[in-house]
N, C-alpha and C positions, 0 to 999 in steps of 0.2 A: 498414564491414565488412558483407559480404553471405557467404552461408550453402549449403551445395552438398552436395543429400544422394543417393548415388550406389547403385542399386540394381545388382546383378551375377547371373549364372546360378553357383553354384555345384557342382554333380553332375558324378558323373563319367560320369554319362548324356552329358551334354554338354560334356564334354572339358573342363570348367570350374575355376577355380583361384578365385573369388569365396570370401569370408572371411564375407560377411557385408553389414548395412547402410553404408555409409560416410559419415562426417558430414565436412567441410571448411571451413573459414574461409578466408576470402577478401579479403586486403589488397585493397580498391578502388583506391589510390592505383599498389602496383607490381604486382597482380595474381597477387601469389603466392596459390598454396594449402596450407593447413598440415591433417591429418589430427589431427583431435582426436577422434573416437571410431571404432569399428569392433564396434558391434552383433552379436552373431551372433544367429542367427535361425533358423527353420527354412529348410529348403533354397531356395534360387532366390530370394531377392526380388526379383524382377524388377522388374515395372512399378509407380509408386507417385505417388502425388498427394498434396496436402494439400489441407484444408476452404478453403473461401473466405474464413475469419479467419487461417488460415496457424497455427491452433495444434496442430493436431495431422497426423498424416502418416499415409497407409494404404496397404499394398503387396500384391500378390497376390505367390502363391508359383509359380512359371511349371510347368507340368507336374504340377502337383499339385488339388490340390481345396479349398486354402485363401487364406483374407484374414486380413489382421492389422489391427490398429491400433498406433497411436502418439501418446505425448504429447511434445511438444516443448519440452523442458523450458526456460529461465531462460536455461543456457548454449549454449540449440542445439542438446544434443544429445538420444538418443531416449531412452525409458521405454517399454518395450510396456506395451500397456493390456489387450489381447485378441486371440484367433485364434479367426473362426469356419468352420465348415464347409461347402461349397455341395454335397457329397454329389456331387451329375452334374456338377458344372462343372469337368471335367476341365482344365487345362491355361488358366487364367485369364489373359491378356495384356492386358489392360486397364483402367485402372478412372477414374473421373473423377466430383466433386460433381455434384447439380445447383445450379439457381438459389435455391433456397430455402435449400439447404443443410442439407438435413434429410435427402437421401437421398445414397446414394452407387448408381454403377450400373457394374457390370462386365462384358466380354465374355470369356467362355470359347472359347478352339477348340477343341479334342476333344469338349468338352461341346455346341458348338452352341447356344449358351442367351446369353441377353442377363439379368443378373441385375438388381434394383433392392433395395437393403438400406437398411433404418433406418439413419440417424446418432443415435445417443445424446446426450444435451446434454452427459456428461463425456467425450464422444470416441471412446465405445467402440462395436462394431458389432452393429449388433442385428436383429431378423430380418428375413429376403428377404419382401419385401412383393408382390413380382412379377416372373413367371419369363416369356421370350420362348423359345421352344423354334421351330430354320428345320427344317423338312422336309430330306433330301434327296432323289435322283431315286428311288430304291426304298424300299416301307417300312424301316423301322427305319432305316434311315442318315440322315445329318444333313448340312446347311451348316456353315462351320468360322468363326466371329466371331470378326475380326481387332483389330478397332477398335471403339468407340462415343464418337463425338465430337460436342461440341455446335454448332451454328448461333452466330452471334456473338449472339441475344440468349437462348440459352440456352432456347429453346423448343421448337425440334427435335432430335432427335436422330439423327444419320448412324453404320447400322451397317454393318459392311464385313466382307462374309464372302467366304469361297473355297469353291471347292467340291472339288478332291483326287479327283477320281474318282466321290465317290459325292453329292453337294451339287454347289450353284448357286454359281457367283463372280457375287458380283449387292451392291448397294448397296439397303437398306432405309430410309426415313424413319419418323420414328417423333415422333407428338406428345405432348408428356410433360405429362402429368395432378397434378395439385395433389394428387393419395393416393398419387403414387408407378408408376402405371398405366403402358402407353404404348400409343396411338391408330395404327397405320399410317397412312401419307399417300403412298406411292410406294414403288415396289421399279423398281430396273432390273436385268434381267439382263447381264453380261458376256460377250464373244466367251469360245469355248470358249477353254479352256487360260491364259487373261491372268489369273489368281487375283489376285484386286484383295488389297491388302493393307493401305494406309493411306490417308486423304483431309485434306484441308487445305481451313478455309473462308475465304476472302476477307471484309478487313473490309470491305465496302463489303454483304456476305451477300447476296450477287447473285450470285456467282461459286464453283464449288466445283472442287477438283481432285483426280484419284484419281492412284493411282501401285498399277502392276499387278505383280505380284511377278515372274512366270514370262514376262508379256508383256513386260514391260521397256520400258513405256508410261507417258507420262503424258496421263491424257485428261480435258480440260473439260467442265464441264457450267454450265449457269444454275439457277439457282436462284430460285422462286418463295415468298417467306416468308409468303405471306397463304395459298396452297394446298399449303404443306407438298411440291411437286412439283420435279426435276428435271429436266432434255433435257441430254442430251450434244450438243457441240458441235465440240471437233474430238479426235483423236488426236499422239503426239508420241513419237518413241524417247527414252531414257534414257540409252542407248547409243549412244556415234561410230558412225558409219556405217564405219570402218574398226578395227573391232574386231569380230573374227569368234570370240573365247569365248564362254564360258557368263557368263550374270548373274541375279542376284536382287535385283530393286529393292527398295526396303527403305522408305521415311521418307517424307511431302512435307510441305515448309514452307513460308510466307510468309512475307515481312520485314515490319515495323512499318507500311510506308508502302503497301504492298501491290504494290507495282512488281517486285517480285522472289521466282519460284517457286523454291524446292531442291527437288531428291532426292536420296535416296542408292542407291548402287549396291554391292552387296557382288558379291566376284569379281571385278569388275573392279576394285574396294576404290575407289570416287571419290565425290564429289558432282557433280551436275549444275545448274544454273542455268538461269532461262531468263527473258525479261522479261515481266511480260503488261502487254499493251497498257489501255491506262487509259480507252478508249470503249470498246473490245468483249470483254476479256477474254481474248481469243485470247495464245496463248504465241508467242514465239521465240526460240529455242534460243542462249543466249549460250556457252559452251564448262563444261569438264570440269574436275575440281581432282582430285588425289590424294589420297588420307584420311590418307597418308604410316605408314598399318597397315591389319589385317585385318577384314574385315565388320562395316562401319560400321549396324549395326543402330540405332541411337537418334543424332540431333541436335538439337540446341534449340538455343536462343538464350537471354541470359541478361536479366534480371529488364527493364533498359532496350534491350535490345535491341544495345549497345554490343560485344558479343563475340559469337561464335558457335562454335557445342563438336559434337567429333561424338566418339561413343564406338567407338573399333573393339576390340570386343569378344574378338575371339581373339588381339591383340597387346598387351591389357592396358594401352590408354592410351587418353587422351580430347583428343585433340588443338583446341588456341585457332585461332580464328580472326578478324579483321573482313571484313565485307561495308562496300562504298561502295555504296551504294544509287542513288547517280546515273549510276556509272558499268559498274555491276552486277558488277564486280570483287573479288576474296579476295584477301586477305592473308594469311600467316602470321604467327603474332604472335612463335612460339618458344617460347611455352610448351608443353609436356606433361604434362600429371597422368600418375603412373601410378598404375595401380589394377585390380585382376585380374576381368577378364571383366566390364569394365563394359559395361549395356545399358540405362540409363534415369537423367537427371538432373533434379533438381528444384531450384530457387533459389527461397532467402528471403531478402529483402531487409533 
């Protein structure tokens, strides 16, 4: 039995029908999912992780200015433990442990702020120990922090902001300090208007890839782990060349093996594929899947990598999938969760 716990946007800000946290159990053998609790919560739980022992779970509240904790109790399901405040960290979309596991670090967008919070030994969230505030182009305005994800040995940290007019769409590195700190090691800025929005690192951590929201881009870069540095390397659409709508790229993943990039594409509502080459990292473009619903904002893969889930968040389902990794191909598998305004999934094994 493995464990699936489902964060949604709830507001009617956001045309949202989310109930709350959702917990799921998970037949391994036929695959089913059974709903065994439905937490309510404050508004939005959106985006949400668990510590590196997997006992307890903490979700930002999307549009708002708070984090929560959670304990994960005996049968799986949650116990809040506490909500604390980030005061300017408007609009928190991100959150993820570090290596130690002593801290937790979140990215705000409206807020522009990179947060770094105590983990408490019973789970609970304890104070911001250090705050990353991006300039934007005129005083007072800001960069908009989409992401903060780790390098595979969890020593760097890749922050991915947009910039909306009045900020930089630019990727920052950041080397993360044993008090919780974090050290700059590179900034790249982005062509105007391509609002970088999420990055995915290759396990091989030589390799990094962004996927550009507005540009509708996915672009490589190399990565240097000894100087904390990256170089772009090439560019790539997200989008057929025979598809002339609007899109908003959304997600980028990599498979277990490393041979195979996704993205996802909302508006045009699909995922994207593409192969990287195994000497140079370089992408190409294997074809397009259907999300088979609307703006597929969140996908992952699930604990063994065996499934693959993409959440389309305004049709209220979370559609299965398999990847063949050799022959870079999807499957559908016919399952469908539903579950309202899902936009981030988490598996415990």
């Amino acid at each position: 039995m493995s464990y699936a716990y489902v964060g949604c946007r709830s507001t009617e800000k956001r045309n949202a029908r989310g109930k709350g946290l959702r917990v799921f159990d998970i037949n391994d053998t036929t695959g089913e999912w059974r709903e065994i609790q439905t937490l309510k919560t404050l508004d939005n739980p959106s985006y949400q992780c668990m510590d590196l022992e997997e006992k307890y779970l903490y979700s930002v509240h999307g549009d708002f200015t708070q984090v929560s904790s959670y304990r994960i109790l005996e049968d799986h399901t949650l116990e809040h433990i506490n909500t604390i405040d980030t005061v300017d960290g408007q609009n928190p979309v991100f959150i993820t442990p570090d290596k130690s596991n002593k801290f937790l670090v979140v990215a705000t967008l409206q807020g522009g702020r990179v947060y770094v919070i105590k983990r408490n030994e019973d789970g609970s969230l304890g104070d911001i120990v250090f705050e990353h505030f991006a300039p934007g182009v005129k005083e007072g305005s800001h960069s908009f922090a989409h992401q903060c994800i780790w390098d595979q040995t969890m020593s760097y940290l890749f922050v991915v902001y947009q910039g909306r007019d009045q900020g930089y769409g630019q990727v920052k590195v950041f080397k993360f300090n044993d008090n919780g700190t974090l050290t700059q090691t590179d900034e790249y800025k982005a062509r105007k208007g391509a609002e970088p929005r999420h990055i995915a690192i290759h396990p091989n951590n030589k390799w990094v890839y962004l996927i550009n929201e507005w540009g509708n881009t996915m672009k490589y870069f190399s990565f240097d782990n000894e100087s904390g540095k990256i170089v772009p390397r090439q560019y790539l659409p997200t989008l057929p060349d025979t598809y002339t709508g609007d899109g908003q790229a959304s997600a980028a993943l990599i498979n277990k093996d490393g041979n195979i990039l996704i993205g996802s594409n909302r508006m045009h509502e699909s995922i994207v594929l593409y192969r990287i080459n195994p000497e140079t990292g370089y992408m190409t473009t294997i074809g397009w899947y259907p999300t088979l619903g609307l703006t597929p904002r969140f996908m992952t893969f699930n604990k063994d990598y065996s499934k693959f889930y993409v959440a389309n968040e305004d049709s209220d389902t979370i559609v299965e999938l398999k990847l063949d990794s050799e022959s870079g191909q999807m499957t559908y598998t016919g399952n469908i969760i539903h579950t309202e305004s899902p936009v981030c999934i988490v598996f415990k094994a």
